[in-house]
C-alpha positions in Angstrom: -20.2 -5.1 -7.1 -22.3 -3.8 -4.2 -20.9 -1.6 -2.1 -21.6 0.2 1.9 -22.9 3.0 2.3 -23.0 4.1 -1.7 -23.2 3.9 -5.7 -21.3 1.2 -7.2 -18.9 2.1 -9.2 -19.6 1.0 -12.6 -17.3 -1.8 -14.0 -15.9 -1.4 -17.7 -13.4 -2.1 -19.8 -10.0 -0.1 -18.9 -8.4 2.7 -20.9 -4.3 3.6 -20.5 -6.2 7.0 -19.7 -8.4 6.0 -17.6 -5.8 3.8 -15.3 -3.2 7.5 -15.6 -6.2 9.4 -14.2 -6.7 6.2 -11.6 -2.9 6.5 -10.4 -3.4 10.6 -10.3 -6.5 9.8 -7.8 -4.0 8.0 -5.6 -1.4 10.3 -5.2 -3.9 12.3 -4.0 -4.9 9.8 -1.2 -1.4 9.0 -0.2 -0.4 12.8 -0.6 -3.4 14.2 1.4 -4.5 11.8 3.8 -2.2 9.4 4.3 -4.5 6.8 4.5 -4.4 3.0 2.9 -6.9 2.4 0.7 -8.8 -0.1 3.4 -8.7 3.0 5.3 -9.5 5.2 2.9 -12.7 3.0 1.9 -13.8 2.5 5.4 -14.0 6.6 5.8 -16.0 6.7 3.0 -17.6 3.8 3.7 -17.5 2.0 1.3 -16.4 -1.5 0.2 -12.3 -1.6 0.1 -12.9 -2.7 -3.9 -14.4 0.1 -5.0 -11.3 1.8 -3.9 -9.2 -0.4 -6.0 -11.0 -0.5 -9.1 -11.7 3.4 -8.9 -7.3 4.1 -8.9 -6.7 1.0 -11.2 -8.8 2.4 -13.6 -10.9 -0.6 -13.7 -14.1 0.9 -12.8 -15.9 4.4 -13.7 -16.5 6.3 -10.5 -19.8 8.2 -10.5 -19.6 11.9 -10.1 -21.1 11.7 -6.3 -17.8 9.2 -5.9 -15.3 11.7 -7.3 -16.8 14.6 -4.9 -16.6 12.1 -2.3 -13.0 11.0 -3.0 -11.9 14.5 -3.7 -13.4 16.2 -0.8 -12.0 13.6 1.5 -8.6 14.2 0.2 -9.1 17.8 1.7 -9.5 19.4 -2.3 -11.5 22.3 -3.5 -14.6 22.5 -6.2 -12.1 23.9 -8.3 -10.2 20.6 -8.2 -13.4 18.6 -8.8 -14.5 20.4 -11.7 -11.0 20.3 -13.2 -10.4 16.6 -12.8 -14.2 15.8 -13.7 -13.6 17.6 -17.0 -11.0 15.0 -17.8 -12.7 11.9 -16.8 -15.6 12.3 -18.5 -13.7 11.1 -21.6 -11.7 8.3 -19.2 -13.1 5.6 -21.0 -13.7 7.1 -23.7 -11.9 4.5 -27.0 -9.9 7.5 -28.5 -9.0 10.7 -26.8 -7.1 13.8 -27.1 -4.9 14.9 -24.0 -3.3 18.2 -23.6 0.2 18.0 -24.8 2.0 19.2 -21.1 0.3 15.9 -19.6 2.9 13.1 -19.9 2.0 10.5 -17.2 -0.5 9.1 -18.8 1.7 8.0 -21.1 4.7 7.7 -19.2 2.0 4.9 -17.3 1.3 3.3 -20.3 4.7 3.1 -21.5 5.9 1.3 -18.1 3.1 -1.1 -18.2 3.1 -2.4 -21.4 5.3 -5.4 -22.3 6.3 -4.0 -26.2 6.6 -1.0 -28.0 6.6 -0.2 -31.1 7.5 3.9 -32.6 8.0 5.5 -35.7 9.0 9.0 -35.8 10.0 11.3 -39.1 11.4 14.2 -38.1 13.0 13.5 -34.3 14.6 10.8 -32.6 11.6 8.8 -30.8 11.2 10.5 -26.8 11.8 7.6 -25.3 15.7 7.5 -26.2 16.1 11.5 -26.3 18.7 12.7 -24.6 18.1 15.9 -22.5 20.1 18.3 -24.5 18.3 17.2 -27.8 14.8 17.6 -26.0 16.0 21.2 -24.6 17.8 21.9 -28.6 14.2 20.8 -30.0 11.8 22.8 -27.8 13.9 26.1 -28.0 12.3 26.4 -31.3 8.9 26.2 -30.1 6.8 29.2 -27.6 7.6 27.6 -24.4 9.2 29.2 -21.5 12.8 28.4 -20.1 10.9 26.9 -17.0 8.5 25.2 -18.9 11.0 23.7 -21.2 12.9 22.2 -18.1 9.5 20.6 -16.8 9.3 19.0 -20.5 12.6 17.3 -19.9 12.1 16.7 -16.2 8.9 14.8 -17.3 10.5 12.9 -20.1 13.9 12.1 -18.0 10.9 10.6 -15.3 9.5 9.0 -18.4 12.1 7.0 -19.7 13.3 5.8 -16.3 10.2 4.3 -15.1 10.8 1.0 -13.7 8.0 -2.1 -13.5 9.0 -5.7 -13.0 9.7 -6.4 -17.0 11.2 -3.9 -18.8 9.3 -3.6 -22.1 10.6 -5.1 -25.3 11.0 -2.2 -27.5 11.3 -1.3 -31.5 11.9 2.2 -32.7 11.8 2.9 -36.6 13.8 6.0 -37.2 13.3 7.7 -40.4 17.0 9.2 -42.1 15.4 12.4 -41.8 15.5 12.3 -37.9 19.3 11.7 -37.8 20.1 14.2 -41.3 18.3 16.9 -39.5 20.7 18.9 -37.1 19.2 20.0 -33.5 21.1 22.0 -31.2 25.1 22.1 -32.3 27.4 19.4 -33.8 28.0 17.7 -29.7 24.3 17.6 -28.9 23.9 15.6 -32.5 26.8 13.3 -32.3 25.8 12.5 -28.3 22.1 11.5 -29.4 23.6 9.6 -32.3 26.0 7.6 -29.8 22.9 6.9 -27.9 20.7 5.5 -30.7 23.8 3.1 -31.7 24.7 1.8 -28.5 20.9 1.5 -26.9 19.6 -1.8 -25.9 16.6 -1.5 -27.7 16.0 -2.3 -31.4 16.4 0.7 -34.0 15.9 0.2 -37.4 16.0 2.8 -40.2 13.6 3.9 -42.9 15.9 5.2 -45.5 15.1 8.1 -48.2 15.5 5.4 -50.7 12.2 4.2 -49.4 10.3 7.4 -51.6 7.5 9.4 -49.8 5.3 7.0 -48.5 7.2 7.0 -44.9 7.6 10.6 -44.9 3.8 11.1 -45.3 2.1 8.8 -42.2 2.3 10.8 -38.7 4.7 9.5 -36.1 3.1 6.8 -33.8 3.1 4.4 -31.5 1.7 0.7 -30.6 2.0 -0.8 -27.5 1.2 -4.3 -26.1 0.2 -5.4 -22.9 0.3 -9.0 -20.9 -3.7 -8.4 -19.8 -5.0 -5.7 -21.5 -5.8 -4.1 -24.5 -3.4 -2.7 -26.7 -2.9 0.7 -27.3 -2.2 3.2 -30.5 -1.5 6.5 -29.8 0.3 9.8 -31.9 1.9 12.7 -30.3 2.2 16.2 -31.2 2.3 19.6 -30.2 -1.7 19.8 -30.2 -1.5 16.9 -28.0 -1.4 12.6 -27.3 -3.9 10.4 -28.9 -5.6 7.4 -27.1 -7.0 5.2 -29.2 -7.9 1.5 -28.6 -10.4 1.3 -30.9 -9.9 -1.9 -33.4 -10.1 0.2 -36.2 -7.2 2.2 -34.8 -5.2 -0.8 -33.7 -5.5 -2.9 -36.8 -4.2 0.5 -39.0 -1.6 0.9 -36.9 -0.5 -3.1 -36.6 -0.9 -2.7 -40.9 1.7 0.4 -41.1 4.2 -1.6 -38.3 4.5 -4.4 -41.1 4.9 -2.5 -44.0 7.8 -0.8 -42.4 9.1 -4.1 -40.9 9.5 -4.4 -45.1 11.1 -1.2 -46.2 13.3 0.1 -43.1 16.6 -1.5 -42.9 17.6 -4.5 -40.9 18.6 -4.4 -37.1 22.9 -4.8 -38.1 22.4 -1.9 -41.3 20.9 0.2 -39.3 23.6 0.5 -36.5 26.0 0.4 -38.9 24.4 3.3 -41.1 24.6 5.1 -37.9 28.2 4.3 -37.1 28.7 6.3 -40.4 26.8 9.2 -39.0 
C-alpha cells in the first residue's frame, strides 16, 4: 500500500517471530513517546497502516523505516543495529532465537488457539511450577539473577491472557516424572499440578521402547488465521519453523504418539500413583 512521505513497507506473509519483534517495536512507541499509532504515523508521516502492519508483523519494514521508527522513539545506533540484526531473519520460515528471549514465544503461545508439546526429560514449561524451573536451572551456568528472570519470564508466560484460552495437549514421557528435580516437595508439588491441570496430559510410557526417547522435545501450535507453527527448545535456543516440511513432520510424530502414549483417564491415574 502507498504510503506519505516514504517506502512502503513491504507486505508478506507473517512469522510468530516476526509479529514478537512487531509487538517489541510497540512497546517502544508506547514506552518512549507516548504516542498512538495515528500519531505516531503522522510524525513520521506516513500512512497510519504502515504503522499497523510494521507492529503486527504483517509487513517487513525497510531499514530506512526501522531508523525512522527507532530514532523517533528517542533510541541510539546501538539499538538499531541490535534490533536490525534480528529482523533480518523476521520472516525468515525457520529461525534460531537466542535461548534468554522468551516473548516471542510467550506471543505465540497466547495467540494460538491449540497446542500441542512433547517433552522427554522435563515437565513441558508451560505447566512448570517455579520451584521446578529454579531446581532445573541450578544445574546449568546461569546466575542466581539470571535464573530468577528465567522464571519471572516463564511465570509471565504461562499467565498470558487473550480472548480464548488455547486448547492444549501435553505428552509427557515417564522419564520426565521418574527423574527427581529439586527435593522430594518440589516433585510431589509439580506432580499435583500435572494431575489436577485443566489441560490434557497424556503419558508416553517406557513400555513404548526407544523410539519416544530418541525425537527432540517439540511443539505445534494452531492458529484461527494464520499459519501454524513448529518449534523445539533448548539450551542453544527456540526454533521457528513454518516451513510445510517442518509442519507436516511434526503433525506425523503428534499422531504416532496420539497411538502409543496412554489415554487421557491412565494417565492421571498413573500419576495419582506417582
Amino acid at each position: 500500500m502507498p504510503t506519505r512521505g516514504g517506502t512502503a513497507a513491504t507486505a508478506i506473509t507473517s512469522t510468530a517471530y516476526s509479529r514478537a519483534l512487531g509487538a517489541e517495536l510497540r512497546r517502544l512507541r508506547e514506552k518512549f513517546t507516548r504516542l498512538t499509532g495515528q500519531a505516531f504515523a503522522e510524525q513520521l508521516g506516513w500512512d497510519p497502516s504502515k504503522v499497523s502492519n510494521i507492529e503486527k508483523g504483517k509487513a517487513r519494514a525497510s531499514e530506512i523505516d526501522l531508523v525512522q521508527y527507532l530514532m523517533t522513539c528517542g533510541r541510539d545506533s546501538d539499538c538499531f543495529e541490535a534490533f536490525r540484526a534480528r529482523y533480518r531473519y523476521a520472516f525468515d520460515p525457520r529461525v534460531l532465537i537466542a535461548p534468554a528471549d522468551l516473548r516471542a514465544l510467550a506471543l505465540a503461545e497466547a495467540q494460538a488457539t491449540k497446542i500441542t508439546s512433547y517433552d522427554v526429560l522435563t515437565v513441558p514449561a508451560r505447566i512448570q511450577n517455579p520451584d521446578y524451573t529454579r531446581a532445573l536451572l541450578e544445574f546449568g551456568r546461569g546466575s542466581p539473577e539470571e535464573i530468577e528472570e528465567v522464571v519471572r519470564q516463564l511465570e509471565e508466560r504461562q499467565e498470558a491472557r487473550w480472548p480464548n484460552s488455547p486448547e492444549c495437549l501435553f505428552y509427557v514421557h515417564e522419564l520426565a516424572l521418574r527423574m527427581r528435580v529439586g527435593d522430594e516437595k518440589i516433585m510431589q508439588e509439580q506432580l499435583r499440578r500435572l494431575g489436577h491441570t485443566p489441560h490434557t496430559v497424556r503419558i508416553v510410557p517406557m513400555s513404548a521402547g526407544p523410539g519416544p526417547v530418541r525425537r527432540s522435545p517439540r511443539m505445534l501450535l494452531g492458529f484461527a488465521k494464520l499459519a501454524p507453527l513448529a518449534c523445539g527448545e533448548s539450551d542453544l535456543g527456540t526454533v521457528f519453523a513454518h516451513d510445510g516440511a517442518s509442519i507436516a513432520d511434526s503433525r506425523g510424530f503428534f499422531t504416532w504418539l496420539d497411538g502409543i502414549a496412554l489415554d487421557e483417564g491412565s494417565s492421571r491415574r498413573f500419576l495419582e500413583t506417582l
